[in-house]
C-alpha positions as CSV (number, residue, x, y, z in Angstrom):
1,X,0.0,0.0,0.0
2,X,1.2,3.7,-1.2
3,X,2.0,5.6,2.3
4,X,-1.2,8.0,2.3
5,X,-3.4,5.9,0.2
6,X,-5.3,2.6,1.0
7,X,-5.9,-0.1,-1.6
8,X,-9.2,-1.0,-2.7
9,X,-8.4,-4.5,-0.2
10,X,-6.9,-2.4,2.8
11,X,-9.9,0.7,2.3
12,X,-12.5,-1.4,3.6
13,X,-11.4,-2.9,6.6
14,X,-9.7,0.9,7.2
15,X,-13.4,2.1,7.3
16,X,-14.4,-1.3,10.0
17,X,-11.8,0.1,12.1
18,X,-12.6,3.5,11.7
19,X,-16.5,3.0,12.1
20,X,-15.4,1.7,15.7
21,X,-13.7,4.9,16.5
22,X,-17.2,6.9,16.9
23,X,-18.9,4.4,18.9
24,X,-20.2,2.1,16.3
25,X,-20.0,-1.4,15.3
26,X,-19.3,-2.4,11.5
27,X,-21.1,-5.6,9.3
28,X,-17.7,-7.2,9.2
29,X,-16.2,-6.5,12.5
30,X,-13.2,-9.6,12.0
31,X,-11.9,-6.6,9.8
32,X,-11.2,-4.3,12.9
33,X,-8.0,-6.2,13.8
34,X,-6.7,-5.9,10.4
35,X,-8.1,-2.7,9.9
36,X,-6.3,-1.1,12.6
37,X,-3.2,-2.2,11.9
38,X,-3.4,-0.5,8.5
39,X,-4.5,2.9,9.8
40,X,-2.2,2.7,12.6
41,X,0.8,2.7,10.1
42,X,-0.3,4.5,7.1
43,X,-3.6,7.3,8.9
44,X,-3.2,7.5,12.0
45,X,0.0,9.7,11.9
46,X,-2.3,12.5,10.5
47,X,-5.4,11.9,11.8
48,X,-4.4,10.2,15.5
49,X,-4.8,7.1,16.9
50,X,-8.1,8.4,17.8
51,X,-9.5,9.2,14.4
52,X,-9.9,13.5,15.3
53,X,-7.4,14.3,13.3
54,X,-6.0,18.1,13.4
55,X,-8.3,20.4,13.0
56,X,-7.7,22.4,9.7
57,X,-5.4,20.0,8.6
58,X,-6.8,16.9,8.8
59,X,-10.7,15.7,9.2
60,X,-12.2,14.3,12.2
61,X,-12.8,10.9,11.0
62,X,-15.0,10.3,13.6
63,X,-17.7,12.9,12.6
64,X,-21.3,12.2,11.1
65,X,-20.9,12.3,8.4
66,X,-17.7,10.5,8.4
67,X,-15.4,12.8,5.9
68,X,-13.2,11.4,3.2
69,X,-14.6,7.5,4.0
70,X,-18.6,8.3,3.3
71,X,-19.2,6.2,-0.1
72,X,-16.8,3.5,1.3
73,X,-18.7,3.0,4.4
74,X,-22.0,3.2,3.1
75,X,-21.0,0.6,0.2
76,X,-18.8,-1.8,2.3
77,X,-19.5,-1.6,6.0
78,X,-23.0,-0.3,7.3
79,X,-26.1,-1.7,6.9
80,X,-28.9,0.1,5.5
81,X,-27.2,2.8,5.1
């Protein structure tokens, strides 16, 4: 995986782990373990380990909506949504 970029594989499981960071839980939750060990080493520098990221700089991941990761979580992770 590019450094700033996640895969079309590694984007998914990204958004599980993210999806955990505001309080819910994803459709495929045995993608958290993964999922955290690719934003841990590839988004969490920017955005912390606790998805708030820096405000101005980087997006609060954990914010409804859920910026940068929308499309991806409503396609991959949540259901009816």
């Amino acid at each position: 995986m590019q450094a700033g970029f996640a895969d079309k594989d590694a984007a998914p499981k990204i958004a599980a782990y993210v999806i955990t960071l505001s309080g819910r839980m994803p459709t495929h939750p045995e993608w958290i373990s993964q999922g955290r060990t690719f934003y841990v080493s590839n988004c969490g520098g920017c955005h912390g380990e606790d998805g708030k990221g820096v405000h101005g700089t980087f997006p609060d991941l954990t914010r409804d909506p859920l910026l940068g990761i929308e499309r991806r979580i409503r396609e991959a992770v949540l259901p009816g949504e």
